[in-house]
MILUMKE-431318 format. One record per residue: residue in one letter; y, z, x of N, C-alpha, C in turn; residue number from 1. Coordinates in steps of 0.2 Angstrom, whole numbers. Example, Ala and Ser with C-alpha at 12.3 -4.5 7.8 and 13.67 -1.06 7.14 Angstrom:
<markes>
MARKE  aa    n.y    n.z    n.x   ca.y   ca.z   ca.x    c.y    c.z    c.x    i
MARKE   A    -28     39     66    -22     39     62    -16     39     66    1
MARKE   S    -11     35     64     -5     36     68      0     39     64    2
</markes>
This chain:
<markes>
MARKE  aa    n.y    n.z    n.x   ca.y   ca.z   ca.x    c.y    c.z    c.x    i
MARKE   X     -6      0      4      0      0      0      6      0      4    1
MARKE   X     10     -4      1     17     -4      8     20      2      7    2
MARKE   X     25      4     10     29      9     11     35      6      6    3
MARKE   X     38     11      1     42     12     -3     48      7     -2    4
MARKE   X     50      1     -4     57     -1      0     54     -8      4    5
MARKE   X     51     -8      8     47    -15     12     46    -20      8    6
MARKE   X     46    -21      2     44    -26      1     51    -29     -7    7
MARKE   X     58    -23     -4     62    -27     -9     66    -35     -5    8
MARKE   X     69    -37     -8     74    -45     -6     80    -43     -8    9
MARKE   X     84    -44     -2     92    -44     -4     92    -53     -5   10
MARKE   X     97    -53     -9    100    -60    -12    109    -59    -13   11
MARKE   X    114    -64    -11    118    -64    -14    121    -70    -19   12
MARKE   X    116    -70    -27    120    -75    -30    127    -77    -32   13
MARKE   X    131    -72    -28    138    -75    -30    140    -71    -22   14
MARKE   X    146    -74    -21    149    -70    -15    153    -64    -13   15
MARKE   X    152    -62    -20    154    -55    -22    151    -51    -23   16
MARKE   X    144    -53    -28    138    -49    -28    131    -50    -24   17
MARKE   X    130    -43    -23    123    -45    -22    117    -41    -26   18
MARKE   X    112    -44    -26    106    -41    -30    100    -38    -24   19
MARKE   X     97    -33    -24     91    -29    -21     86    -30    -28   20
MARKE   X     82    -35    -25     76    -36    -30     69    -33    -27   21
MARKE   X     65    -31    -31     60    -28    -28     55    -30    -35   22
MARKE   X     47    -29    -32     42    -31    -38     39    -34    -40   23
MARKE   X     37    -40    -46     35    -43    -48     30    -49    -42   24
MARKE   X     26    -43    -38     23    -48    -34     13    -45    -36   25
MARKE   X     10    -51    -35      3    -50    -38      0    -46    -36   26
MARKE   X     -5    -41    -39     -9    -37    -36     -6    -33    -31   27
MARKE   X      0    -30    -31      2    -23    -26      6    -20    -29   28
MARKE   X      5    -14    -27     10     -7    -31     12     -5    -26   29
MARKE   X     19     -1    -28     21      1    -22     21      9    -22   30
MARKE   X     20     11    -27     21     20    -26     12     21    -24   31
MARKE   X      7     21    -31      2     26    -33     -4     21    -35   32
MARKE   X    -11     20    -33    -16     17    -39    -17     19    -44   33
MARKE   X    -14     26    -45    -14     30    -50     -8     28    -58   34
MARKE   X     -9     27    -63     -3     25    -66      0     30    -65   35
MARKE   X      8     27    -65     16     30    -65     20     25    -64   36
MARKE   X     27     27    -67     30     27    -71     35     21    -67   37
MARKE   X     34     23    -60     36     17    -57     33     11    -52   38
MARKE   X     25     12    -54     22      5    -54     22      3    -60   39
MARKE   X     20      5    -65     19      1    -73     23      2    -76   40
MARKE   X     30      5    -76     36      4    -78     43     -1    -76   41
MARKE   X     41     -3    -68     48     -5    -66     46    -10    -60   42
MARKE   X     41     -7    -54     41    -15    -50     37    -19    -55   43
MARKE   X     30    -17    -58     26    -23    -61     30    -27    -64   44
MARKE   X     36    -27    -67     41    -30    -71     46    -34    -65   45
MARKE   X     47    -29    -63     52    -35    -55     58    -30    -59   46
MARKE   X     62    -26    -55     68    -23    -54     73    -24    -50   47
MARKE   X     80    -24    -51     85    -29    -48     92    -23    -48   48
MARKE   X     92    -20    -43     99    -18    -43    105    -23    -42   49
MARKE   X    112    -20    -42    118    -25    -39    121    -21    -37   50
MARKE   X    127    -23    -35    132    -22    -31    137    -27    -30   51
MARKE   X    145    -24    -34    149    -29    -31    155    -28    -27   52
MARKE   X    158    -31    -22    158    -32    -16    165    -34    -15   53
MARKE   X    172    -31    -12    175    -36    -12    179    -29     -3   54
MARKE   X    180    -33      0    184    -31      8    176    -24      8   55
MARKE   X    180    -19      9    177    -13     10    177     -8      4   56
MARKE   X    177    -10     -2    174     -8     -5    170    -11     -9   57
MARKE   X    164     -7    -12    157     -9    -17    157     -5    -20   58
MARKE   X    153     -8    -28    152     -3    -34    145     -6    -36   59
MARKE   X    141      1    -35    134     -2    -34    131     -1    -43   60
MARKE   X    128     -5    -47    126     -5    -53    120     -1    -52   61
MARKE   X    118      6    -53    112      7    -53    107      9    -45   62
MARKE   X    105     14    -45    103     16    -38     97     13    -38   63
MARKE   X     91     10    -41     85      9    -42     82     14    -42   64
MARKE   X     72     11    -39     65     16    -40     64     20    -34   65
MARKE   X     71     20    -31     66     29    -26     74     29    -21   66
MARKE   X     72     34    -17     76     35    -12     77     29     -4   67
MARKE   X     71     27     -2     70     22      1     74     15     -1   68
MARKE   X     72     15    -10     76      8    -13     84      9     -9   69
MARKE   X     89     14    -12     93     17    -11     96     14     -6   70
MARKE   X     91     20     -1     96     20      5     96     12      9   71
MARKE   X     91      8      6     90      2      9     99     -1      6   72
MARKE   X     99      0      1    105     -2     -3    112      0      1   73
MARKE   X    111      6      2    118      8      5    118      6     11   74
MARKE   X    112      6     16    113      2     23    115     -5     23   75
MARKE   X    115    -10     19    115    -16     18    123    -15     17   76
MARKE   X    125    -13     14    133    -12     10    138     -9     18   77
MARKE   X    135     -3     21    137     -3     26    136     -7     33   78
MARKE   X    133     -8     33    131    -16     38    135    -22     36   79
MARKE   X    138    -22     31    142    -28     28    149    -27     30   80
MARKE   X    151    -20     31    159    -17     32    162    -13     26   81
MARKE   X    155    -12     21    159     -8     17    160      0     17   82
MARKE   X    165      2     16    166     10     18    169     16     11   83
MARKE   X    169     11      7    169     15      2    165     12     -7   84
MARKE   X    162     16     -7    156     15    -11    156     20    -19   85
MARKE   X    157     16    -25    155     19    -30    150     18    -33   86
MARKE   X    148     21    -39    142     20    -42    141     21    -50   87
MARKE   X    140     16    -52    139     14    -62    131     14    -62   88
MARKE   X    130     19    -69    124     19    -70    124     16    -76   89
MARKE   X    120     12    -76    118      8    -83    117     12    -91   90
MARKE   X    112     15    -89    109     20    -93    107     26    -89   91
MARKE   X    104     31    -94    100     38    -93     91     36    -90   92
MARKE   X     91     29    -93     81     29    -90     80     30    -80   93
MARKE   X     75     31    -79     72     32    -72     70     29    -67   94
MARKE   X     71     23    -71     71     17    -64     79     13    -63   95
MARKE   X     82     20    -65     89     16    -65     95     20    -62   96
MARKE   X     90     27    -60     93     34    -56     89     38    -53   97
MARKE   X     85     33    -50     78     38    -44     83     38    -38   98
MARKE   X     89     34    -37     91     33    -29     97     38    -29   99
MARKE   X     99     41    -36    107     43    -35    107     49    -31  100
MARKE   X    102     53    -27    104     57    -22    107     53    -15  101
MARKE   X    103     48    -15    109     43     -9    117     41    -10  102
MARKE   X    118     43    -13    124     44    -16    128     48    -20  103
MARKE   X    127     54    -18    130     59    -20    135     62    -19  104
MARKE   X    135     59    -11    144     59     -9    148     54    -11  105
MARKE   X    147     52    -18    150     44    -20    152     48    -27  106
MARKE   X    157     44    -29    159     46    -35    153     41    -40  107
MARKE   X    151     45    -45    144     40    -49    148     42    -58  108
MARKE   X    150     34    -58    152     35    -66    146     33    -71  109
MARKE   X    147     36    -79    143     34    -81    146     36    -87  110
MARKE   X    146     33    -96    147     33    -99    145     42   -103  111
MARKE   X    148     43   -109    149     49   -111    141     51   -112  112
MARKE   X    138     47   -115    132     47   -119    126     47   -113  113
MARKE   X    128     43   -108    123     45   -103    122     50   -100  114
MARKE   X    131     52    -99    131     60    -96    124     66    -98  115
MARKE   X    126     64   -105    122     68   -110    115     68   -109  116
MARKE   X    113     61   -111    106     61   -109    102     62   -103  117
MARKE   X    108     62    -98    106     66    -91    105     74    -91  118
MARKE   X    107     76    -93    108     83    -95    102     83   -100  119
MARKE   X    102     83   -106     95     82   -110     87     82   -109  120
MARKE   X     87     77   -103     83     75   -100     81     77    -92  121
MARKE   X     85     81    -93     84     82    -83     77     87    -83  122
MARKE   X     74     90    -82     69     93    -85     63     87    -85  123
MARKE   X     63     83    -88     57     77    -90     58     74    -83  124
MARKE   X     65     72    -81     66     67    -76     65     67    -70  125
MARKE   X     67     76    -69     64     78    -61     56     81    -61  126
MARKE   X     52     81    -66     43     81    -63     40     74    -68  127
MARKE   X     45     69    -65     40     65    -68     35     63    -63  128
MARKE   X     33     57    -63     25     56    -57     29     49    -56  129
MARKE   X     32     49    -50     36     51    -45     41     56    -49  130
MARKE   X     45     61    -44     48     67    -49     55     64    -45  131
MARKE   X     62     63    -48     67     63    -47     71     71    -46  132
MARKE   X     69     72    -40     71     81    -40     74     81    -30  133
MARKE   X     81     83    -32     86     84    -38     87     79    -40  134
MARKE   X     89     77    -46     92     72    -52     99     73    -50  135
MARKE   X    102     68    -46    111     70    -45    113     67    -52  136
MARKE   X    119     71    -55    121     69    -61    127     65    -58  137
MARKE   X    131     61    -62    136     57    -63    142     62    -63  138
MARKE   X    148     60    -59    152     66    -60    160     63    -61  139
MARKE   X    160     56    -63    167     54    -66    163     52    -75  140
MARKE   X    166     52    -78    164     53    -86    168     47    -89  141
MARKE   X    166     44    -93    170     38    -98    170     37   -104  142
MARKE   X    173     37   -109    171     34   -115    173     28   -117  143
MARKE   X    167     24   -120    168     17   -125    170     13   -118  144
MARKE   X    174     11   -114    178      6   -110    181     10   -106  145
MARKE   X    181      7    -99    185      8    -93    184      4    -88  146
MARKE   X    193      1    -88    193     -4    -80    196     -3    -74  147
MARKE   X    190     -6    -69    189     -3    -64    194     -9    -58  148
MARKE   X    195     -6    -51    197    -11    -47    192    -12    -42  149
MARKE   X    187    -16    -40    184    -16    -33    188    -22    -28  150
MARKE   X    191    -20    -22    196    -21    -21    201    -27    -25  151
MARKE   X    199    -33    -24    204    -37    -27    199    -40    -34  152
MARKE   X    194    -37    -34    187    -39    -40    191    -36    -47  153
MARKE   X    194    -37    -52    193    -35    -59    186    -33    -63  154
MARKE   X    185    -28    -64    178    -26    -66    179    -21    -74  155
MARKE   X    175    -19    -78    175    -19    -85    168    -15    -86  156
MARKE   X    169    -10    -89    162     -7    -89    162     -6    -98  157
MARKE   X    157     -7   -100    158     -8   -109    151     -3   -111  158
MARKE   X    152     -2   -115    146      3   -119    142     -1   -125  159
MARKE   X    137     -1   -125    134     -7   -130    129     -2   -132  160
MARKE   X    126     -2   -139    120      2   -142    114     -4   -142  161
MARKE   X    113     -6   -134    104     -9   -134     99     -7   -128  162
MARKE   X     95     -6   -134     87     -4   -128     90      4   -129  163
MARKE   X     93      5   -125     94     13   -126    104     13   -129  164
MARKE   X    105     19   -131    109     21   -137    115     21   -130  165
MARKE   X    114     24   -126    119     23   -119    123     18   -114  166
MARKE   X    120     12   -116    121      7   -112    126      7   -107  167
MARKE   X    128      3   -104    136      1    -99    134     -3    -96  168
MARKE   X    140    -10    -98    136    -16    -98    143    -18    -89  169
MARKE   X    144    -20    -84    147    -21    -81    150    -29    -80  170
MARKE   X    156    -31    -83    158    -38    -83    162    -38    -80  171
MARKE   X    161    -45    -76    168    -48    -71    170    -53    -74  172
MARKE   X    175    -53    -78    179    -56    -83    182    -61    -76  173
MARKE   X    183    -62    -71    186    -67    -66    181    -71    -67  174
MARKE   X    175    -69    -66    168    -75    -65    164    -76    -73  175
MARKE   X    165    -73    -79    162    -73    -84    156    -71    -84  176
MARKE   X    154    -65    -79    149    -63    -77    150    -58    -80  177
MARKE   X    140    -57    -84    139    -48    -85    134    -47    -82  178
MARKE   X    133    -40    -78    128    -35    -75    123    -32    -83  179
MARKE   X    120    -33    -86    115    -32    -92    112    -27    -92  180
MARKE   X    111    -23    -86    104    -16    -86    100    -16    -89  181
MARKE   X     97    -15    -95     92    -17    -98     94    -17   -106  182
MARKE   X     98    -19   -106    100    -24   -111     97    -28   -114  183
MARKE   X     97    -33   -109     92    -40   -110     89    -38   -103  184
MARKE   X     82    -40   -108     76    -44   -103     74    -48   -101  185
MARKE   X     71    -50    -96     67    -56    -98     59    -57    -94  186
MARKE   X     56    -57   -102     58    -60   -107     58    -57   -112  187
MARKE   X     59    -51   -112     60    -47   -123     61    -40   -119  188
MARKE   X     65    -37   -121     69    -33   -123     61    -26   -123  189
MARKE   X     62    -18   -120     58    -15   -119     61    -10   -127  190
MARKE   X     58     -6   -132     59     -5   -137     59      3   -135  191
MARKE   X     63      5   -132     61     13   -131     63     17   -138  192
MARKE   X     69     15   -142     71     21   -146     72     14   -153  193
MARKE   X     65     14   -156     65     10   -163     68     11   -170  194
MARKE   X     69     18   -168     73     19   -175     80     16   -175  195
MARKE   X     82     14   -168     91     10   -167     87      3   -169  196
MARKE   X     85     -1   -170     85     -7   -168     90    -11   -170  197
MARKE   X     91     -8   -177     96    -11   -182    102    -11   -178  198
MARKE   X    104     -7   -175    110     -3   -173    109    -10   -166  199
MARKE   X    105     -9   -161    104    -15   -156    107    -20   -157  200
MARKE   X    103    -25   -164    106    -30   -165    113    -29   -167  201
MARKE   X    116    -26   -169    123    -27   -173    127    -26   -165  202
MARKE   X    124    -26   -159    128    -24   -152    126    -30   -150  203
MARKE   X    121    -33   -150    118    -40   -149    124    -45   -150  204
MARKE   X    124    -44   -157    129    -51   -161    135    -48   -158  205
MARKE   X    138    -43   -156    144    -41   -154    148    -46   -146  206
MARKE   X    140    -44   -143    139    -47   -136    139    -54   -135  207
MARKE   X    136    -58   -141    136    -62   -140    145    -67   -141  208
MARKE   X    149    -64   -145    158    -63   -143    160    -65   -139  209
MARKE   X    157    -63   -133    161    -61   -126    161    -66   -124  210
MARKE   X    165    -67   -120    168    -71   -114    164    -73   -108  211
MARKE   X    156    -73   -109    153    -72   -103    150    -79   -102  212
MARKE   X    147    -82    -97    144    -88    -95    137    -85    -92  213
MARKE   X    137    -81    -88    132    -81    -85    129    -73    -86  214
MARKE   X    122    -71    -84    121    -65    -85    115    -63    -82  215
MARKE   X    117    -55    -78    112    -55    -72    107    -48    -77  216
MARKE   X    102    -49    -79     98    -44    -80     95    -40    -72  217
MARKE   X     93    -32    -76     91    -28    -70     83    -30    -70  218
MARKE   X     81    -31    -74     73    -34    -78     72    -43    -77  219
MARKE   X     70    -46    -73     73    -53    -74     68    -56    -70  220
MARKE   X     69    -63    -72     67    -67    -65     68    -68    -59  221
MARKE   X     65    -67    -53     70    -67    -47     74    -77    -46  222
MARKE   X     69    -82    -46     73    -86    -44     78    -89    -49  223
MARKE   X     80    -85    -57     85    -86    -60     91    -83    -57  224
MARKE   X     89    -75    -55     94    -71    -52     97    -75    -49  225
MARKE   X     92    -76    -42     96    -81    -38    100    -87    -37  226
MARKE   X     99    -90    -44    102    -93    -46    108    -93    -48  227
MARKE   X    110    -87    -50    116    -86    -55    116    -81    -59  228
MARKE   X    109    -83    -63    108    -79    -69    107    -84    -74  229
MARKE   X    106    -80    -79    103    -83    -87    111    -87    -93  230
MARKE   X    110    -88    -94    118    -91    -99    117    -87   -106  231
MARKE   X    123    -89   -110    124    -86   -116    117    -86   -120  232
MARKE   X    111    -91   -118    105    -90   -124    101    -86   -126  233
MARKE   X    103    -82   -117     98    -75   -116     99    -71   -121  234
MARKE   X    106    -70   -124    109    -64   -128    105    -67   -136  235
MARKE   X    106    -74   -138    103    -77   -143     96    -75   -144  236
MARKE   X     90    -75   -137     84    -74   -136     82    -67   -138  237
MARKE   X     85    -63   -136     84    -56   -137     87    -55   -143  238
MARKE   X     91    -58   -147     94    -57   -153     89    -58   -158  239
MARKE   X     84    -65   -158     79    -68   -160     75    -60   -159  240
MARKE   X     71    -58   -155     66    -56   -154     66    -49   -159  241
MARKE   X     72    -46   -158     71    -41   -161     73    -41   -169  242
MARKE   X     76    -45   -170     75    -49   -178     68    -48   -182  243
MARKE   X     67    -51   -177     57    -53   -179     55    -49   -178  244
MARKE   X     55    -41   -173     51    -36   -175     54    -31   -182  245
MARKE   X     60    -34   -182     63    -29   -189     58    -33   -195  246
MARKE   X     56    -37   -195     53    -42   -201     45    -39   -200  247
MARKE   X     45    -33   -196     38    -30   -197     37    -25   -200  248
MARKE   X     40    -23   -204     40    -19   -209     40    -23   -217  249
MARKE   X     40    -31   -219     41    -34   -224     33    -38   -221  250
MARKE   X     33    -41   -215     29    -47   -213     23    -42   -208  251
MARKE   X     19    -37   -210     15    -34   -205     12    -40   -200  252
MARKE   X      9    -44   -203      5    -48   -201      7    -52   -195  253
MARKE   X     13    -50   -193     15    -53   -187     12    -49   -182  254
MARKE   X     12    -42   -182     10    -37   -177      1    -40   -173  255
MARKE   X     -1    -46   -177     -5    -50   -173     -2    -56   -170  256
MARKE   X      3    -56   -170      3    -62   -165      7    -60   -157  257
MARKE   X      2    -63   -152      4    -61   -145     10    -65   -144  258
MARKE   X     12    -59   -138     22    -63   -136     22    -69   -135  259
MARKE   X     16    -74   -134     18    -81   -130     19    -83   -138  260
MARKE   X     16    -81   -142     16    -86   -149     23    -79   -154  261
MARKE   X     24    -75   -152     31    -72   -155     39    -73   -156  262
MARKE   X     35    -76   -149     43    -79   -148     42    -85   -143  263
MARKE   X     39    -89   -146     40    -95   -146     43   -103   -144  264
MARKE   X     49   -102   -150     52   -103   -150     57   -105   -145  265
MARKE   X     60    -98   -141     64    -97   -135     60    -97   -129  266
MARKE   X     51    -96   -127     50    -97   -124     51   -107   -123  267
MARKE   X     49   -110   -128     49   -120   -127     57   -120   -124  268
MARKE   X     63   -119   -128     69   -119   -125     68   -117   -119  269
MARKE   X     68   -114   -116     70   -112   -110     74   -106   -109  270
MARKE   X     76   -103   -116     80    -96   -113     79    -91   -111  271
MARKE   X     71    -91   -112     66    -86   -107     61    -89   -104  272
MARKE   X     58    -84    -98     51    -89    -97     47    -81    -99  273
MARKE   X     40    -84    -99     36    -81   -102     32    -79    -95  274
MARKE   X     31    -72    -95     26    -68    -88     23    -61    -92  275
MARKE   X     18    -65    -89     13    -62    -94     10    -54    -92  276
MARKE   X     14    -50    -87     12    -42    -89     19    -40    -95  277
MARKE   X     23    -45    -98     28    -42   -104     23    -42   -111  278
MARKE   X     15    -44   -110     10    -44   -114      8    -35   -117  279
MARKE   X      8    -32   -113      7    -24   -116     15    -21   -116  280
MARKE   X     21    -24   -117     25    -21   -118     28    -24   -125  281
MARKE   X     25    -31   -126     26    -31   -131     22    -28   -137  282
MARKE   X     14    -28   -134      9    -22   -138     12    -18   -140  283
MARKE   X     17    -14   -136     19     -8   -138     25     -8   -141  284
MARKE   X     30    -10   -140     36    -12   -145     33    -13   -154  285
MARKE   X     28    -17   -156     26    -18   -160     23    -11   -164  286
MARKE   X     17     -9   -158     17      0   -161     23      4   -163  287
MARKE   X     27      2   -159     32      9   -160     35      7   -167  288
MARKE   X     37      0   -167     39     -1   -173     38      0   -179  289
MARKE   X     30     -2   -180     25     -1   -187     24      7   -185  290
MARKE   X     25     12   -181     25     17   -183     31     24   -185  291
MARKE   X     37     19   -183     42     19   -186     44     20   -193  292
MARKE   X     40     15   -195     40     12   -203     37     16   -207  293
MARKE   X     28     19   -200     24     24   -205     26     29   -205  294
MARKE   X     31     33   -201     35     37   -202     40     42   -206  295
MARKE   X     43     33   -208     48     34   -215     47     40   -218  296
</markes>
């Protein structure tokens, strides 16, 4: 098994940002043969921090799945000439705040609601399997909207209710660019809290509003990242999908059909590709759904 960190890829799809990708490679895990939380939750999936970049300052989206990821991240940023370094957490999930002890001395912002759910959840999040202990909390606070300077980069951090109730989506309104965290997937959207979903879409159709061209999910394909990213269809794609799981409470029958035939449709377009371990996550989104419903 390789060592924690070995086996991510820096890329810079644009000259401002850069992306640390790691995972989605056949047949190796990188923590445990044992299941956890950060081989079948996050490299088997392929996980993607950023960082945007302008003189000697960087604001990093997201510390990633360990302290190794991390510090690989912060080495790279200083090796580059950066000397001051902030930090936007996406959300409260664990593959998106296992590195923030490597930056502790950093100022780490993060919406109101995730604050909360850090606080919440700290207990769960420091003895999980890996244990994030100590869990550094966030110590600049925001509500709803806050914009940021990265040296001469105009930056945007927005609160969206998808995948998890905390989002913070970071857009560079000069480039039409949005950082997505786990917003958008690809290819479908992970369903943690199904009672929202309703609430998702209505932040979905909100997003798909904006101003943006291009879009770098944290979950994603690597040679799209490095391309640019995905366009405004991803947002349509993901708008689709969870449509069609709200129609599983009227159309059960759907809860038999596998992802490549669910979504269909956006896999033939092209606004997602289809990779096939999103197979048991979408089994599971489906559960959680129909038992959402059994719950009523």
């Amino acid at each position: 098994m390789p060592p924690l960190g070995s086996t991510m890829r820096i890329h810079r799809p644009y000259e401002s940002v850069y992306a640390f990708y790691d995972g989605r490679i056949d047949g190796v895990r990188a923590y445990s043969e044992a299941p956890n939380w950060l081989d079948d939750g996050a490299y088997s999936l392929g996980l993607c921090s950023y960082a945007v970049v302008s003189g000697e300052e960087a604001l990093v989206y997201d510390t990633s799945i360990s302290l190794p990821h991390a510090q690989i991240i912060r080495k790279t940023l200083e090796d580059a000439g950066v000397r001051h370094i902030r930090v936007v957490l996406s959300h409260w999930h664990v593959d998106h705040v296992a590195g923030n002890e490597v930056f502790a001395d950093c100022k780490i912002i993060a919406n109101d609601l995730t604050a909360q759910a850090l606080i919440d959840n700290r207990d769960r999040l420091e003895n999980r399997d890996p244990p994030i202990r100590p869990l550094i909390m966030p110590n600049r606070i925001f509500h709803d909207q806050l914009q940021l300077k990265v040296g001469r980069i105009d930056v945007e951090l927005r609160h969206v209710d998808i995948h998890s109730h905390d989002g913070t989506m970071l857009v560079l309104p000069q480039l039409k660019l949005m950082l997505a965290g786990d917003a958008l997937e690809d290819p479908v959207t992970y369903v943690d809290e199904p009672a929202r979903l309703e609430y998702h879409l209505r932040d979905l159709e909100r997003m798909a509003t904006w101003d943006i061209e291009k879009i770098l999910p944290n979950h994603g394909a690597e040679d799209v990242i490095v391309a640019g990213g995905y366009g405004p269809e991803f947002i349509t794609a993901t708008r689709n999908y969870v449509t069609k799981l709200l129609r599983l409470r009227d159309e059960p029958e759907l809860a038999e059909q596998d992802l490549r035939t669910f979504a269909t449709e956006d896999f033939r377009s092209g606004a997602i590709g289809y990779y096939a371990p999103y197979e048991p996550v979408h089994a599971q989104n489906v559960r959680a759904v129909l038992k959402g419903y059994a719950e009523e």
